[in-house]
N, C-alpha and C positions, 0 to 999 in steps of 0.2 A: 515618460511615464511617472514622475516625481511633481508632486504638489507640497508644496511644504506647509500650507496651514493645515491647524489642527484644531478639532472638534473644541472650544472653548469649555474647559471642565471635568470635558467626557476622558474617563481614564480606562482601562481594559487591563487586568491583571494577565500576562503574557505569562502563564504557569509552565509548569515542565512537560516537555513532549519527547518524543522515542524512546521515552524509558520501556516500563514492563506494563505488558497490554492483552489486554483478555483472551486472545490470541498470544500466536509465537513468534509474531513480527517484530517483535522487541524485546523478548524476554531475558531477564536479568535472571542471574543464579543467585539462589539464596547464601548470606553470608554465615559460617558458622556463629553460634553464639559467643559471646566476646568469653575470658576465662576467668572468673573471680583473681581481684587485685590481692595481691599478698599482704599478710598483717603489716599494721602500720606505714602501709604505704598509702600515700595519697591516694582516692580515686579520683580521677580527671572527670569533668561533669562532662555530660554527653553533648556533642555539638548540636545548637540550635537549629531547626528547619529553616535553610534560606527562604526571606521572606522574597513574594512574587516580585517579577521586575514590571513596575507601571508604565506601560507605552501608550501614550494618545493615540485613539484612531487618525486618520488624519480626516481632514473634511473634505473631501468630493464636493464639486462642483460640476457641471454642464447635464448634460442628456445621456438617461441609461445607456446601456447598447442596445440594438436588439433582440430580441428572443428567439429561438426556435425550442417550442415544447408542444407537446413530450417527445423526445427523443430514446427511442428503443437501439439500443448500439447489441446487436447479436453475434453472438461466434460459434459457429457449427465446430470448434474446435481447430488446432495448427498441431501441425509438426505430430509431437510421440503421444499427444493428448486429442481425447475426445470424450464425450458425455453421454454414454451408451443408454440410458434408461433410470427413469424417477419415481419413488412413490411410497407410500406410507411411513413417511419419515427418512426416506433416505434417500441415496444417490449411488449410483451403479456408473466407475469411470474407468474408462484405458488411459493407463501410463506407461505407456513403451510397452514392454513384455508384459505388464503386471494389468491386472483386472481386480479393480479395490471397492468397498465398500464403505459409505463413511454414512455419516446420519445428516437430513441434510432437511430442518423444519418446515420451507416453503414448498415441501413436493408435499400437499395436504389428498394427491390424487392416488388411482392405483395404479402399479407398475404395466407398462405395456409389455412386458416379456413375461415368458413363466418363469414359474418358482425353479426351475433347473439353471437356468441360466444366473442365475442369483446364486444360487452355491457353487456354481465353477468357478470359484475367486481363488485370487491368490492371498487376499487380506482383508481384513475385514476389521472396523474400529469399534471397541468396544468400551464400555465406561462411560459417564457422563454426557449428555447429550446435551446440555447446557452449550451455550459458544464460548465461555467461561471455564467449564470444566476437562478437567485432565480424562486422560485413560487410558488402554493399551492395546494392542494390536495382536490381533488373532490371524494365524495364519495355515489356514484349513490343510492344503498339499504340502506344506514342508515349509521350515525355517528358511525365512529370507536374510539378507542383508541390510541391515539398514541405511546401504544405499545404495541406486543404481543410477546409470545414463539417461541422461534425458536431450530430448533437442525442439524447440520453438523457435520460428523465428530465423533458423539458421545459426540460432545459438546452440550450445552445448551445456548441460548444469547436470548436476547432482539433485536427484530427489532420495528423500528422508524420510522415514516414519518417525515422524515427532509425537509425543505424547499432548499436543495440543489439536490431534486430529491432522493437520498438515504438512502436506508434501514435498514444501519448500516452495512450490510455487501457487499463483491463484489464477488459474487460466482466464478468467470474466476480462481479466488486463489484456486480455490479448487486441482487442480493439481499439484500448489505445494506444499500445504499444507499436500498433501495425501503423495507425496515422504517425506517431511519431515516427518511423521508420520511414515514412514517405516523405514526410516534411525533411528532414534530415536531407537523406539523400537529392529532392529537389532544390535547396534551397542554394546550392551555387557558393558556397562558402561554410566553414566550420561552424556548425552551432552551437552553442557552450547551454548545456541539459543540466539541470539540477533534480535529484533524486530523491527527496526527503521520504524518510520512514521507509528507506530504498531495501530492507529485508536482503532476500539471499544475492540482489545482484542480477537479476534476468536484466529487469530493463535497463539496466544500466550499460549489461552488455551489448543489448541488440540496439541501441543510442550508440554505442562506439563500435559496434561494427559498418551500423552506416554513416561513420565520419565524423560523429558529434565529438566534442570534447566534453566527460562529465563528471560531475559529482555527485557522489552520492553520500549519503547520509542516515545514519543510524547509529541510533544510541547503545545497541547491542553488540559485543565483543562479538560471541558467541555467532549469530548473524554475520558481522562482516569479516569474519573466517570464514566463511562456509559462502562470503559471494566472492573472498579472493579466488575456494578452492574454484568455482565456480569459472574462473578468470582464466586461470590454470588451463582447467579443460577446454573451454573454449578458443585456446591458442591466441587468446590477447592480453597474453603478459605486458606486449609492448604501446598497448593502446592508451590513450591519454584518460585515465580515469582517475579521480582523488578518492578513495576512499577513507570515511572521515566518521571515527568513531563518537558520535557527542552528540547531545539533547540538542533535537531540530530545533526549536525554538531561539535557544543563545545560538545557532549557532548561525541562522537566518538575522537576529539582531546585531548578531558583528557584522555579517556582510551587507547592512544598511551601511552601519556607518563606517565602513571602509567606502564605499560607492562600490562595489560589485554588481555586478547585472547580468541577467542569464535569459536565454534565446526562448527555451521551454522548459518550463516547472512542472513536475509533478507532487502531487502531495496524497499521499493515502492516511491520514492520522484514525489512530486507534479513539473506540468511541471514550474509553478509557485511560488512563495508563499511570503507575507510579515512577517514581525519579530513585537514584540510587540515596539518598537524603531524607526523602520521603515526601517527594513535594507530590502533588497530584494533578493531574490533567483529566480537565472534565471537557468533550469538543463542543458541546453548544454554549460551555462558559469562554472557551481559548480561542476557536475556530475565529471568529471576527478577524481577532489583530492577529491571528496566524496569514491570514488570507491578504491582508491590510499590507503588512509587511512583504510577505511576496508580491505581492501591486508593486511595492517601491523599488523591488529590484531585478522587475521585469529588463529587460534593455530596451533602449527606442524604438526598434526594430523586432519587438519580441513574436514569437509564432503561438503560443498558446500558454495559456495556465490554467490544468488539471485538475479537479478536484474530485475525489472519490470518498463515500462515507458508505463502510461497510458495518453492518448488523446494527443498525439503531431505527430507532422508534418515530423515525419521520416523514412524512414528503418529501418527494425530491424539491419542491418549490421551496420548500426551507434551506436549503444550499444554492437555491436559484438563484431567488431575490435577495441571499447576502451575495452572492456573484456578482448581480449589476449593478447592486452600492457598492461594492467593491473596487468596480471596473467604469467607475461614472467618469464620464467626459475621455475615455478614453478610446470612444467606438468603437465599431468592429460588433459579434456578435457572439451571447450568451447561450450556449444551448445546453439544454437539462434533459435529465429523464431516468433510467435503469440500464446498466449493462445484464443481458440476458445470455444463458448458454442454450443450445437448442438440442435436444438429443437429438444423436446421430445413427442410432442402434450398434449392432454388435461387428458390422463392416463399416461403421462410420461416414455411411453414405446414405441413411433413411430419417430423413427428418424426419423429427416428430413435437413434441411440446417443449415450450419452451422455459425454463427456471431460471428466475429473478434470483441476482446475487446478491447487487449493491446499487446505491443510487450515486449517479454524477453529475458534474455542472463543468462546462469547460466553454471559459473564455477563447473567442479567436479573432485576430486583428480584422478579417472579412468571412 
């Protein structure tokens, strides 16, 4: 999977990644303000913003892959979740016991249930409707917890009412989740799974539950507590997982130049994100040599690498066709398009319309 020449000139600013992201997949706690220095004492000047670390793209050579587009990847829902009913801005979902409300832009239709069915909630999210914006949680029958059980996949986790609107988990992943659970399990040998911007921990567990060995990775303390407790519940304390607090970015460029190599890459990167420093991650400035980099430490043998881009302003063909320059002369085939959830009404057995989450691109050797 390694080509060593490199784009003559062409340099790509490798900025900071997993830090804090418009969302809660990475979110950093703000630091108190520092305390006025005492008279006559030195103040210390404030440390500089690390400047970006410059990585050449490298240069690709031979024949794209393949295509298959458009790719609609749907999920009627798994496990303690499903997508009950959509519309005028929001989204009507079961999580285990709980029946929640969240504001959800691309349901521009009207609800197919009635307005009764819509107040028998257990929660409901209120505040800013931005994907940006904070807010709080209304809970119409009585004070909840701010956590309960959840199970996907055969996994076990904690779901959360976070003030960035979510749950801790993002169900749309469930279908890739579910292919990487087959590939895993098929593939006759330990896969070695990298998790970047791996948040609470689902997929990382349901990767070691069927056998993989994994990594995962996130820049948020706060996050990779809450996918140890996640570990915890699941009853795989003893499974082969690294979990590895630090900015995906360095932490993908050490494992170039160590030679490390990994079987299946996931990447979710935020469209956004700040660093604990203040550096900043913009992904249609980053994405290239993000993607560039995971190419070099696919293994020779690799099963797939992932790409997901949620809430931004693109084509899915804009993640495509940086996919098959990505992935030049390494065959095999590129397939793009929307992961979809479908409601499944109030038994979770009545299909009905289907809602756009995110768009993906996902490399695969055949």
């Amino acid at each position: 999977m390694r080509q060593k020449e490199r784009r003559p000139g062409q340099k790509f600013a490798a900025g900071p990644s997993g830090g804090r992201r418009a969302d809660d997949r990475g979110q950093r706690p703000t630091k108190p303000a520092a305390k006025p220095a005492p008279a006559r004492e030195k103040v210390r000047e404030p440390a500089s913003v690390p400047t970006a670390i410059e990585r050449p793209l490298m240069e690709r050579t031979g024949e794209r892959p393949a295509e298959r587009v458009p790719v609609i990847l749907e999920s009627l829902g798994a496990g303690d979740f499903h997508l009950i009913d959509s519309g005028n801005g929001e989204k009507l979902e079961q999580y285990g016991p709980y029946r929640i409300v969240r504001p959800e832009g691309q349901a521009l239709w009207q609800p197919s249930l009635p307005k009764q069915a819509w107040e028998k909630v257990d929660a409901v999210f209120t505040g800013d409707t931005d994907e940006e914006g904070t807010g709080r949680w209304r809970f119409p029958k009585e004070a909840l917890g701010e956590t309960w059980p959840l199970n996907l996949l055969g996994v076990d986790f904690l779901g959360r009412f976070t003030s960035f609107r979510h749950v801790g988990v993002f169900p749309e992943q469930i279908v890739h989740w579910t292919w990487m659970k087959q590939q895993v399990e098929a593939a006759g040998r330990p896969l070695k799974v990298l998790n970047l911007f791996g948040y609470t921990g689902v997929a990382s567990l349901v990767a070691a539950a069927a056998g993989a060995e994994v990594t995962h990775v996130d820049a948020s303390k706060k996050a990779i507590g809450w996918a140890r407790e996640n570990q915890a519940l699941s009853r795989l304390e003893k499974a082969p997982i690294r979990w590895i607090c630090e900015d995906a970015m360095k932490f993908i460029q050490r494992e170039e130049r160590r030679g490390n190599s990994y079987d299946i890459i996931l990447t979710d990167p935020p469209k956004f994100g700040r660093g604990p420093n203040g550096e900043v991650w913009h992904l249609f400035e980053h994405l290239p040599v993000m993607l560039d980099i995971c190419r070099e430490i696919l293994s020779p043998k690799a099963v797939g690498l992932v790409l997901t881009a949620y809430s931004i302003r693109a084509s899915f063909y804009s993640i495509h066709e940086l996919m098959r320059e990505t992935m030049r002369g390494a065959g095999g085939v590129v397939e793009s398009g929307e992961l979809v959830i479908r409601e499944a009404g109030l038994d979770g057995k009545a299909p009905g319309r289907a809602l756009s989450t995110s768009l993906f691109s996902r490399w695969v050797p055949k």
